[in-house]
Each structure stands twice: as structure tokens, then as C-alpha cells.
C-alpha positions in Angstrom: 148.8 31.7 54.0 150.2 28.3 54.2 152.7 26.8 51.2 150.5 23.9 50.6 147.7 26.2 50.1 149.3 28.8 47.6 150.5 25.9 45.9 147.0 24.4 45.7 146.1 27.6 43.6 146.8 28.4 40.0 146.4 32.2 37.9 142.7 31.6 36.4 144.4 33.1 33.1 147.3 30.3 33.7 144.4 27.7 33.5 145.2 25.5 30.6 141.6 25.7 28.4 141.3 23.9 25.1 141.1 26.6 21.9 137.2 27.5 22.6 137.9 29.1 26.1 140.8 31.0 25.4 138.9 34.3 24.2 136.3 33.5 27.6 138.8 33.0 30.3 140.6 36.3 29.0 137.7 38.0 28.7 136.7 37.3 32.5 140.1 37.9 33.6 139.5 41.2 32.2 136.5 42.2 34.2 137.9 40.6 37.6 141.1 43.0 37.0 138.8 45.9 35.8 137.5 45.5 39.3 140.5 45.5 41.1 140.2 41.7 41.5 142.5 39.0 41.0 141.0 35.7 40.0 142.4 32.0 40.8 141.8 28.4 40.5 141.9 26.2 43.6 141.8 22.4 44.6 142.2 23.3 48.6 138.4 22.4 49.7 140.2 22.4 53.3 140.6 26.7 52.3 137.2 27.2 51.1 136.0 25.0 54.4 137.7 27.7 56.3 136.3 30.5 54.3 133.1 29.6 54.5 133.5 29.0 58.7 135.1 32.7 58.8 132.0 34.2 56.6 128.7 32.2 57.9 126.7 35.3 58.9 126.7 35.9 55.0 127.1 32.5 53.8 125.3 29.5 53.4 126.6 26.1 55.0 128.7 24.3 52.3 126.9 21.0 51.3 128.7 18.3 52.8 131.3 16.3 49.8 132.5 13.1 49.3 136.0 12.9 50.1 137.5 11.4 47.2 135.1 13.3 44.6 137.6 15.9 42.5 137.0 19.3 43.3 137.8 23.1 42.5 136.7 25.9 43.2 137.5 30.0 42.0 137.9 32.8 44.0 138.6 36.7 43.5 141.2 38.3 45.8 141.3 42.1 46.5 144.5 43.9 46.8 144.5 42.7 50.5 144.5 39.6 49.7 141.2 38.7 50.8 138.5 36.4 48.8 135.5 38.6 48.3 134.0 35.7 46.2 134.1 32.6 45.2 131.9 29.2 43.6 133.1 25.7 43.8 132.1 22.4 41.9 132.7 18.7 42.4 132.4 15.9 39.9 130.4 13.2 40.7 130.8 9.8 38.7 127.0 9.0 37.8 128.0 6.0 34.7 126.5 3.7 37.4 123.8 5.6 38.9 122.0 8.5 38.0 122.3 12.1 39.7 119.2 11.8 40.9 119.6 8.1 42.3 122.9 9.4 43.9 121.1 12.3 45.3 118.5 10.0 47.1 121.3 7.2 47.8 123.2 10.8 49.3 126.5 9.2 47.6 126.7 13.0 46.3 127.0 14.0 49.6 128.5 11.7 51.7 131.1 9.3 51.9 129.2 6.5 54.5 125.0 7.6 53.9 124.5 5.0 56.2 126.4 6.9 59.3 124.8 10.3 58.0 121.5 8.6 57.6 122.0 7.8 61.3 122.3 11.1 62.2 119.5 12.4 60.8 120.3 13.0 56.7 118.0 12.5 54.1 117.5 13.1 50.3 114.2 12.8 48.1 114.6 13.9 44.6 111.9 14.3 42.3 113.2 15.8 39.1 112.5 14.1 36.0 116.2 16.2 34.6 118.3 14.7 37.9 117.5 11.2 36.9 118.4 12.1 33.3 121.9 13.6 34.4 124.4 10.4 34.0 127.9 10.0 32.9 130.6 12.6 34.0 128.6 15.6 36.1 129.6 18.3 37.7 127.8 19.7 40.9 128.4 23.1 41.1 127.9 24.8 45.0 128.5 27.1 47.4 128.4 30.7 45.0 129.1 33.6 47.4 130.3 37.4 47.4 131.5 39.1 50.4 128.2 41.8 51.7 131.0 45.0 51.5 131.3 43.6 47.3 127.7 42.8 46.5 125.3 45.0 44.5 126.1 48.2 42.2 127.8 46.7 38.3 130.4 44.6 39.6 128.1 41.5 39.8 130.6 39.4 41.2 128.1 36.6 41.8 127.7 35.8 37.7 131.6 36.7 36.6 132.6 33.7 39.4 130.0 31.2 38.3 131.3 32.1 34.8 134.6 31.3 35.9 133.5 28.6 37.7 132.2 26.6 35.0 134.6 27.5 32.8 136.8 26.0 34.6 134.9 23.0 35.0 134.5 22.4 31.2 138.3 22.8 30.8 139.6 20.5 34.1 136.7 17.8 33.6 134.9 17.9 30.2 131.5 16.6 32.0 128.4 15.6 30.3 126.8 17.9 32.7 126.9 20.9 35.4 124.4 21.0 37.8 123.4 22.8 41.1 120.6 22.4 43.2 119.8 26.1 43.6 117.8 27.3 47.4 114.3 28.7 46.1 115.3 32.3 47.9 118.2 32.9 45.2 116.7 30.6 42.3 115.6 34.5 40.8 119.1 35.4 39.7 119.9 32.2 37.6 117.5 33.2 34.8 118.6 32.5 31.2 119.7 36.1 30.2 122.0 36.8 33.1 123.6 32.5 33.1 122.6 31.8 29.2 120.6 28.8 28.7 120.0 25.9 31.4 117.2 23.9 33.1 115.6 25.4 35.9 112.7 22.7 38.0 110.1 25.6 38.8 109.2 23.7 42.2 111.9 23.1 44.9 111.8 19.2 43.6 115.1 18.5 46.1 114.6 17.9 49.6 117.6 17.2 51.7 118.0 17.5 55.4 121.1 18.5 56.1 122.1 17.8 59.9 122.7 21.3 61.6 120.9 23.3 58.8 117.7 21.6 58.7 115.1 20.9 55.7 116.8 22.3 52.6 113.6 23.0 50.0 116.0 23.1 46.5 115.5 23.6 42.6 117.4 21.2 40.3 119.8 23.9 37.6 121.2 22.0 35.0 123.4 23.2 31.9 124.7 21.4 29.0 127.8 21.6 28.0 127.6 23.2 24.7 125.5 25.7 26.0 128.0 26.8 28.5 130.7 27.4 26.3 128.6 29.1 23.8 127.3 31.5 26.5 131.1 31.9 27.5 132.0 32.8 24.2 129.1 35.2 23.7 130.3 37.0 26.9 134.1 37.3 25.4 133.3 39.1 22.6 130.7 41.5 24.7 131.8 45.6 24.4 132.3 45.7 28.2 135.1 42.9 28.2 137.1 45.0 25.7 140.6 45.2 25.3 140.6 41.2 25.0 144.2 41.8 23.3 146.0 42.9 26.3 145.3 39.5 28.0 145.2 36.5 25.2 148.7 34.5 25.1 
């Protein structure tokens, strides 16, 4: 792996977290390791761009980014040192416009909508909750686990979305997470395996995505108080025991 991108990285339990994640990011440190997995934090979109390239056949298209909108994402390594999962975010500046407006303007998305327009993008977003989403928000994408890791008890699709937002809440402090969820996996983000969020029950997001077509989408959103107290319910769970092995 190249310098730049180990150095991009950071030890998910290294991740400075204010007093209220400490028990949560230990806890799900302790399950990735349970599993044989080492988790880490990354700011190398370029990384995750090339993961998702090497992976397509069991991977969605990433959802195109504006280039100067922070982002992160975590991943799980196995002893080989390959990522058998991983969830990202960006944060998305909406004091001016709304989530929603930016959503339709495709400022979420791109970094000249005009020259995306022009090549055949559009958005149309009719959720009542996107428009509502404004200040700091986070836009969580692009959740995935490796076919040979899916299935059985590891569910390594909700351990990285945990991690995902945890780290989220600790590098960004938003106002809100959200995700705009395809219909075919909207089933597994239900309130007892994610803890309590928003859900539109119609695909209320449609964005054409050049390459990938007509994307039908639900708008997820989470507030931030329910994140961490669904983190914190998690940490103190039977299977994340011994917690005292791992806390600083």
C-alpha cells in the first residue's frame, strides 16, 4: 500500500471520541477483533474509489462527491490485509440550503451540476424530512461487505455502519446523518437492528446517475442523540464483553 495512504488511516480505537463514545468505540472494536478483523478510520476517498472499482460485481457504484466536501470512511481488514467491509460519509454544509434543495440543485453530488446536468444527471426529491435536514449533515454511503464475509453472526454490514457513524459524531458533530437508502436493501435498516431513525416508506429520491441509470431511493435520517444512545446501548450489550480489556 502506498505511504500516503497508510498515513491517511488511523486505529478506529485510536480515534479521539469525546467521553460518551469511549465505552462504544471499544465495545465495537471488540467485536471487529472477536472476528478476526481489524477496524480503521480513513480520509483516502481516492482508496475506497479503488476498492469499490476492484469489488463492482458485489458493489454498488459510489455516489459521485463533491471534491472539497470532508469525508471518511471505515473499513475492516482481515489478517491479509484485505478490507472485507467498509461504509463512508461526507458532510455536506446545508446552513444555506436545505438537504433536500441540495439534493435537487445535485450540489450533494457534484462539484459543477451544470456539466453533470449536461451529461444527463438529475435529482428530484420529495421528502418532507430532506428539506427539514439543514445545518451541519452528514451523508452516509456506500455500506458494503465482501460476498466470502456476508451472512452467518458476524453481521459485518451493521458493526461498520456503527462505526461509521460513530465516527461521524466524533470527527464532525452534525445536526444530522443521512443516507438515501436503494429500496432492494431499505429491509435491513429497521429500528431494532440501526436503533431509532427516519425511514420515507416510498423511494421519495430519484437521481439519475450517468452510467448507473434511474436510482429509485428512500430518505434514512438519524438524529444525533439517537445515535449515540443506540451506540451506548450496544457497548454495554453481553456479546461485546470484556469492554475492560480495550478502554484507555
Amino acid at each position: 500500500m502506498f505511504p500516503a495512504r497508510l498515513a491517511a488511516r488511523v486505529p478506529f480505537e485510536a480515534m479521539p471520541v469525546p467521553s460518551a463514545l469511549t465505552a462504544p468505540r471499544a465495545a465495537l472494536s471488540v467485536l471487529a477483533h472477536m472476528q478476526g478483523l481489524t477496524p480503521f478510520l480513513s480520509t483516502d476517498w481516492a482508496e475506497l474509489e479503488d476498492l469499490n472499482a476492484r469489488h463492482r460485481s458485489s458493489w454498488f457504484e459510489l455516489l459521485p462527491r463533491p471534491t472539497l466536501a470532508p469525508c471518511l470512511w471505515v473499513g475492516l481488514e482481515n489478517a491479509a490485509g484485505d478490507v472485507v467491509a467498509a461504509q463512508a460519509a461526507i458532510l455536506l454544509d446545508c446552513t444555506g440550503k436545505s438537504y433536500g434543495a441540495r439534493l435537487e440543485a445535485m450540489t450533494a453530488f457534484y462539484d459543477d451540476p451544470s456539466a453533470a446536468e449536461a451529461s444527463g444527471a438529475w435529482c428530484f426529491s420529495a421528502s418532507p424530512e430532506a428539506r427539514e435536514a439543514a445545518g451541519k449533515v452528514a451523508m452516509m454511503s456506500s455500506g458494503w461487505v465482501h460476498p466470502d464475509w456476508r451472512g452467518g453472526h458476524r453481521d459485518l454490514f451493521h458493526l461498520s455502519g456503527r462505526m461509521n457513524r460513530l465516527a461521524v459524531l466524533a470527527r464532525w458533530a452534525p445536526d444530522w446523518l443521512v443516507a438515501l437508502v436503494d429500496p432492494n436493501v431499505s429491509r435491513l435498516w429497521t429500528e431494532r437492528a440501526v436503533g431509532p431513525r427516519h425511514m420515507d416508506r416510498h423511494s421519495t429520491i430519484l437521481f439519475h446517475q450517468p452510467g448507473e441509470g434511474r436510482l429509485k431511493l428512500h430518505l434514512m435520517r438519524f438524529r444525533p442523540d439517537d445515535v449515540i444512545l443506540d451506540l451506548q446501548r450496544r457497548a454495554f450489550s453481553p456479546q461485546t464483553a470484556p469492554l475492560a480489556e480495550c478502554l484507555p
